[in-house]
BAFI-3210 file (N, C-alpha, C; in Angstrom, 3 decimals, decimal comma, padded with zeros to 6 digits):
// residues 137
n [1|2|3|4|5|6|7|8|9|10|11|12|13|14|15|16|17|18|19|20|21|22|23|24|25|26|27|28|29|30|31|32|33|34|35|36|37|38|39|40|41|42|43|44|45|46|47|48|49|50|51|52|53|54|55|56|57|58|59|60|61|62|63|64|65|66|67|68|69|70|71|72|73|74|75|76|77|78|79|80|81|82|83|84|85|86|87|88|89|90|91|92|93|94|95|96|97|98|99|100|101|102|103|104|105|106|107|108|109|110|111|112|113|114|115|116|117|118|119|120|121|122|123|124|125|126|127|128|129|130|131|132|133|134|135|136|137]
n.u [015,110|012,556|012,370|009,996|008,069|005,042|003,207|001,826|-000,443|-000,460|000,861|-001,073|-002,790|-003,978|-001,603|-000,507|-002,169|-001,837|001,047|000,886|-000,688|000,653|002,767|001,576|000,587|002,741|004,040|006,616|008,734|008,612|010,072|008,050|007,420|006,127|005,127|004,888|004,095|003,704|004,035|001,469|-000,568|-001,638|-004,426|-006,735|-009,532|-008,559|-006,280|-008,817|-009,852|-007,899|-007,020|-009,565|-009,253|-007,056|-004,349|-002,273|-001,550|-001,440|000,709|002,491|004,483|003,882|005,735|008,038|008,425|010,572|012,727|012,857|014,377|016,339|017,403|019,106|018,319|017,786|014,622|012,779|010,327|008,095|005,339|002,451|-000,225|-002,441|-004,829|-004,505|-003,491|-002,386|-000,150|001,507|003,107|004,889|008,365|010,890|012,814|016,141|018,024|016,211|013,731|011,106|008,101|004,917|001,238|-001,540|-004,767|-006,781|-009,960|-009,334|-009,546|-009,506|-010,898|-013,436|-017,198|-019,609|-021,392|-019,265|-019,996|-020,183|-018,389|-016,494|-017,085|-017,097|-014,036|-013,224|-013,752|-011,995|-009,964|-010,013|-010,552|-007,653|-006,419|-007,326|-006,261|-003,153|-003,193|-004,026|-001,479|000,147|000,165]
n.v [-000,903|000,375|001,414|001,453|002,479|002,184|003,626|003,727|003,889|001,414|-000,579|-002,555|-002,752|-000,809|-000,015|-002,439|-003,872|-001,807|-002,412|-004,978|-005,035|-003,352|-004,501|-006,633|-005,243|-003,634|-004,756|-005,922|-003,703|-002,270|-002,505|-003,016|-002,396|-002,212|-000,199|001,204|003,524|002,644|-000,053|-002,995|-005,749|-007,367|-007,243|-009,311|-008,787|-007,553|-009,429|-011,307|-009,805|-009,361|-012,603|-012,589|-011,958|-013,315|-012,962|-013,706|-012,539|-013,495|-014,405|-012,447|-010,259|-007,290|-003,918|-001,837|002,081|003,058|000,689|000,314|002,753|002,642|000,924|001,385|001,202|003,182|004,780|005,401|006,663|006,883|006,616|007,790|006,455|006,724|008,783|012,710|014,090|011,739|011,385|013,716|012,972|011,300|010,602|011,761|010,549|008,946|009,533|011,592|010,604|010,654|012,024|011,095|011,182|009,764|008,933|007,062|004,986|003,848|000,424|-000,309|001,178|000,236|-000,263|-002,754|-005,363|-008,654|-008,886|-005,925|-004,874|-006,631|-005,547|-002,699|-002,971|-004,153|-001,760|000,015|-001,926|-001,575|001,106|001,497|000,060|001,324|003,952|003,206|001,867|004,527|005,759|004,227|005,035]
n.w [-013,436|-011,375|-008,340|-006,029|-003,115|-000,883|001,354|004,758|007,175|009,314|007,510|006,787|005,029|003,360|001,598|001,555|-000,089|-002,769|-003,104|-003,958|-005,989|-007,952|-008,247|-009,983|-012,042|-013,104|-015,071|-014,883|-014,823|-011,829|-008,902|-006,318|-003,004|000,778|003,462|007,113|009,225|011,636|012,574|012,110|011,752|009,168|007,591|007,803|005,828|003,450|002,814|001,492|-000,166|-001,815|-002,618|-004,137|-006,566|-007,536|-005,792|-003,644|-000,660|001,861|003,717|003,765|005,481|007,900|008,122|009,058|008,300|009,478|008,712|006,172|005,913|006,949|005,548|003,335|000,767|-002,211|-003,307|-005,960|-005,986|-003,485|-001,840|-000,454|000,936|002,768|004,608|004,438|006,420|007,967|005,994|006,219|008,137|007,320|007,008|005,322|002,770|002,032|-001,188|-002,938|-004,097|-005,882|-004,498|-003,971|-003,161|-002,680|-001,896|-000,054|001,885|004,523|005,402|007,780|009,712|008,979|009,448|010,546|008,974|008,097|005,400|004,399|005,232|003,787|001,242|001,082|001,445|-000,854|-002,890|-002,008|-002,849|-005,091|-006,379|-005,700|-007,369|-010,364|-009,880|-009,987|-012,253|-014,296|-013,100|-014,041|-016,866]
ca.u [013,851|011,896|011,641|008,712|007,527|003,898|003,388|000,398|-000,288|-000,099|000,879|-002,112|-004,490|-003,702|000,077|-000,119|-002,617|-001,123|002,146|000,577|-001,426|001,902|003,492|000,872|000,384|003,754|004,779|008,189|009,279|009,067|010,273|007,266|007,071|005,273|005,848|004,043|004,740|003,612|003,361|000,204|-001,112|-001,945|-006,307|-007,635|-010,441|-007,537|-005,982|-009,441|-010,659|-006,840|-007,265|-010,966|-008,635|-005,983|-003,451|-001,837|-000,326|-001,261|001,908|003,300|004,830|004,324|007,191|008,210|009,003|012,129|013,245|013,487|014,919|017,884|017,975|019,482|017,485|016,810|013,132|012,543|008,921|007,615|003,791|001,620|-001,693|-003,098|-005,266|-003,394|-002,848|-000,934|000,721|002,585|003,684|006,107|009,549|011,798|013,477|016,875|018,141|016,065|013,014|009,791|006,650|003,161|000,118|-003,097|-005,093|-007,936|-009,966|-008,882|-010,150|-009,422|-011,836|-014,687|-017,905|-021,025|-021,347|-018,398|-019,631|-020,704|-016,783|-015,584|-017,531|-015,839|-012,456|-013,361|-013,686|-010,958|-008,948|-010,430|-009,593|-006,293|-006,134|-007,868|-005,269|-002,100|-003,295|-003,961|-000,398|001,356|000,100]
ca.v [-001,114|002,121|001,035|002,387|002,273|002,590|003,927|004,297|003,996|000,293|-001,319|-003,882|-002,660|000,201|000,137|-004,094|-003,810|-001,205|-002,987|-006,175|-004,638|-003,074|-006,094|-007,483|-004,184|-002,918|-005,412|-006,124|-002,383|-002,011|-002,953|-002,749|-002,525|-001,270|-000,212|001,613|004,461|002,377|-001,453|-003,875|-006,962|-007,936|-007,202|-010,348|-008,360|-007,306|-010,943|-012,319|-009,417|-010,112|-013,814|-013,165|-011,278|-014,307|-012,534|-014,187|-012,071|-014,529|-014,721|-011,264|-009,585|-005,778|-003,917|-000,361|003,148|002,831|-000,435|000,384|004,030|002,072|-000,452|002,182|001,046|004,700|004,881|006,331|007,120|007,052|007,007|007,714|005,885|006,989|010,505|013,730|013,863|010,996|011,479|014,618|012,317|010,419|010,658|012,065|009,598|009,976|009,799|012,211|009,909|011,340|011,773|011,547|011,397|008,818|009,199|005,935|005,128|002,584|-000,694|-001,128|001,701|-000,035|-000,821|-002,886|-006,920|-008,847|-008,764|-004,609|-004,618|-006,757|-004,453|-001,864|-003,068|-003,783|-000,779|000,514|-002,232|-001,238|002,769|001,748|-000,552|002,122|004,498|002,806|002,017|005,472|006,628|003,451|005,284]
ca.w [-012,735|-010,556|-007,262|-005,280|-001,480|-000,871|002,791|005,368|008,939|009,953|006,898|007,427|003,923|001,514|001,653|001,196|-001,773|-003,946|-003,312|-004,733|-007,424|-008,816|-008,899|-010,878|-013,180|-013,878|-015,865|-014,134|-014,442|-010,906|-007,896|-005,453|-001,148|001,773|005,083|008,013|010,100|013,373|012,111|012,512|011,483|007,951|007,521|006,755|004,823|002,277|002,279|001,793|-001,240|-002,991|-003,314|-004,815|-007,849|-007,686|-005,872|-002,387|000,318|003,458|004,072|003,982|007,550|007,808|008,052|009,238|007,397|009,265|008,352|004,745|005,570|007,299|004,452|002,351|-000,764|-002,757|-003,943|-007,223|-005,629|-001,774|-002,443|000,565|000,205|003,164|004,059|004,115|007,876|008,516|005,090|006,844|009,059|006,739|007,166|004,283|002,204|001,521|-002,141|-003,397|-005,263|-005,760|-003,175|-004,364|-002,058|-003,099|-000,238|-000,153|002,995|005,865|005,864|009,196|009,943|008,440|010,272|009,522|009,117|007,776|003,601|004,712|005,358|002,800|-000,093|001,086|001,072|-002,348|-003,184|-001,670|-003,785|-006,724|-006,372|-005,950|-008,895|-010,960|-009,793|-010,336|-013,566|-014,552|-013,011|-015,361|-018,640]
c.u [013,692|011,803|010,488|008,003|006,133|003,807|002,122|000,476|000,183|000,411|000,566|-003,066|-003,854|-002,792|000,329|-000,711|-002,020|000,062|002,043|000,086|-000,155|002,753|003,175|000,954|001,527|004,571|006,444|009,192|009,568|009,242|009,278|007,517|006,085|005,737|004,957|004,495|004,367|002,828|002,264|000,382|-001,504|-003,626|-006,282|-008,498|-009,676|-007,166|-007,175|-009,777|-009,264|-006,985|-008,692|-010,020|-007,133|-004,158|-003,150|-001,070|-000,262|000,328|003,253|003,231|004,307|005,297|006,906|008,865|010,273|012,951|013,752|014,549|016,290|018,422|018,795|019,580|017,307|015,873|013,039|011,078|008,481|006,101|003,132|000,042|-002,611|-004,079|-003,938|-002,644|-001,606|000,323|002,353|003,063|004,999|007,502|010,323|012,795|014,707|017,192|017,423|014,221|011,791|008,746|005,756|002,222|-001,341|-003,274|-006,831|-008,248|-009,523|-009,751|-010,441|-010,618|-013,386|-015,045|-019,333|-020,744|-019,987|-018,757|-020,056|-019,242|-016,519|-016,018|-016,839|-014,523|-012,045|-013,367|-012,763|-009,597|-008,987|-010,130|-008,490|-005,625|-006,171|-006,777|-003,889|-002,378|-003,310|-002,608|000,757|001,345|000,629]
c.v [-000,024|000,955|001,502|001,517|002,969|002,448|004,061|003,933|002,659|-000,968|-002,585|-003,780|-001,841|-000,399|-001,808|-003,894|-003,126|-001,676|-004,386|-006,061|-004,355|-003,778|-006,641|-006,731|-003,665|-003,630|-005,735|-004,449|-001,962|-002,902|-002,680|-003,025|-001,744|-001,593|000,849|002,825|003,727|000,595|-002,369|-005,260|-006,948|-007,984|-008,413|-010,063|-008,250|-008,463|-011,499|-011,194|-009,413|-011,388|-013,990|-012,637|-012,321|-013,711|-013,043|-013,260|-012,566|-014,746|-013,663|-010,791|-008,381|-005,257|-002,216|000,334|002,514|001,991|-000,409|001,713|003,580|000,846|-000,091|001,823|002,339|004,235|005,454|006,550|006,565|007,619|006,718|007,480|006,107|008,396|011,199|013,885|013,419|011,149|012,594|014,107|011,499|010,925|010,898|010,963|010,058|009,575|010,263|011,525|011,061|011,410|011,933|011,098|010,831|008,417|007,881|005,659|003,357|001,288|-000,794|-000,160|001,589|-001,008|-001,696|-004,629|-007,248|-008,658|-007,120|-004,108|-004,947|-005,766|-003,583|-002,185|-002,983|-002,988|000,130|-000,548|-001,691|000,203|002,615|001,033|000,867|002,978|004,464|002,621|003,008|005,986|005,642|004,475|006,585]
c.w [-011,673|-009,379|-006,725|-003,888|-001,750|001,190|002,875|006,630|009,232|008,577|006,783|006,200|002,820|001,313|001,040|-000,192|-003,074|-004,233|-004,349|-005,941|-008,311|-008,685|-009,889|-012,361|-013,528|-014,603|-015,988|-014,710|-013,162|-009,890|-006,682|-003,747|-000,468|002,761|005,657|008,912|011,524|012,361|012,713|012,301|010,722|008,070|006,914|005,505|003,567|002,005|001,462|-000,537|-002,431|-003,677|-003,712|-006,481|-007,916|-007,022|-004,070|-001,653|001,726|003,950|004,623|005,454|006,718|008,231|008,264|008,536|007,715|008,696|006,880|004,954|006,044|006,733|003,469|001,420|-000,808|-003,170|-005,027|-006,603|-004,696|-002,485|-000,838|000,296|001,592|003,739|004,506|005,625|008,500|007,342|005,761|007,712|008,385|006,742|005,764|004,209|001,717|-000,056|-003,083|-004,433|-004,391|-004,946|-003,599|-003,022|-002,826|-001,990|-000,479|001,487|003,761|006,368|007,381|010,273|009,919|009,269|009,482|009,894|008,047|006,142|003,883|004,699|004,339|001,257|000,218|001,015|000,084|-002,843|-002,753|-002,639|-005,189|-007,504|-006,670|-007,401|-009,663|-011,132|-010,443|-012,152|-014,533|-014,430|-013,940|-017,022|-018,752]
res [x|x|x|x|x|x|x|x|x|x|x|x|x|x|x|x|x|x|x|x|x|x|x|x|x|x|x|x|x|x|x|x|x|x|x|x|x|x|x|x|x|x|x|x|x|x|x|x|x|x|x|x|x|x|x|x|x|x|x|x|x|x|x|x|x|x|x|x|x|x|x|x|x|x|x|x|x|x|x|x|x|x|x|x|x|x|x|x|x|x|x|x|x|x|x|x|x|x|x|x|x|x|x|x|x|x|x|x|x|x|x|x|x|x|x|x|x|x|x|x|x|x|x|x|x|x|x|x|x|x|x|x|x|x|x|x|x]
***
């Protein structure tokens, strides 16, 4: 089984979803997580546009880069899901696994009335679905 870390700033939106989606989509091939370079609080908006697609993470903590980098789990793939910026911000993993860069935008950035937000989030889940799905085949 591939492990794989999905990283981003507060591990509160991308970094939770793609973790959950590839749970759902890799058909127990991988081992999925996420973690944050500066940890948050779990977006409701993301909790709320998962369980419209049957998928629960109410429950999940966020959790810091470091925390896994001193868990000394190797990664077969460190995926940065947020833009390119903070991406250069990530911390080198050590045993060697792969780094890709899927750059989607920040819920937590999004303005407007609460369904003005949640469409977007949607669409920010839905990229990343899209994505992952594309990088399974």
């Amino acid at each position: 089984m591939e492990r794989v870390l999905f990283v981003c700033i507060h591990n509160s939106a991308r970094s939770q979803m793609a973790e959950a989606l590839l749970r759902r989509l890799g058909g127990g091939r991988y081992e999925a997580e996420s973690a944050g370079l500066e940890p948050g609080v779990l977006n409701p908006l993301v909790v709320e546009v998962l369980q419209e697609i049957g998928i629960d993470i109410s429950a999940k903590k966020t959790q810091s880069v470091e925390s896994c980098i001193n868990s000394d789990i190797k990664y077969d793939y460190v995926i940065t899901v947020c833009d390119g910026a903070s991406a250069e911000r990530c911390p080198v993993f050590p045993g060697g696994g792969k780094r890709l860069h899927w750059g989607f935008d920040d819920p937590s950035g999004f303005t407007g009335t609460h369904e003005e937000r949640l469409a977007k989030t949607r669409q920010v889940r839905d990229d990343i679905q899209r994505t992952i799905e594309k990088w399974l085949q």
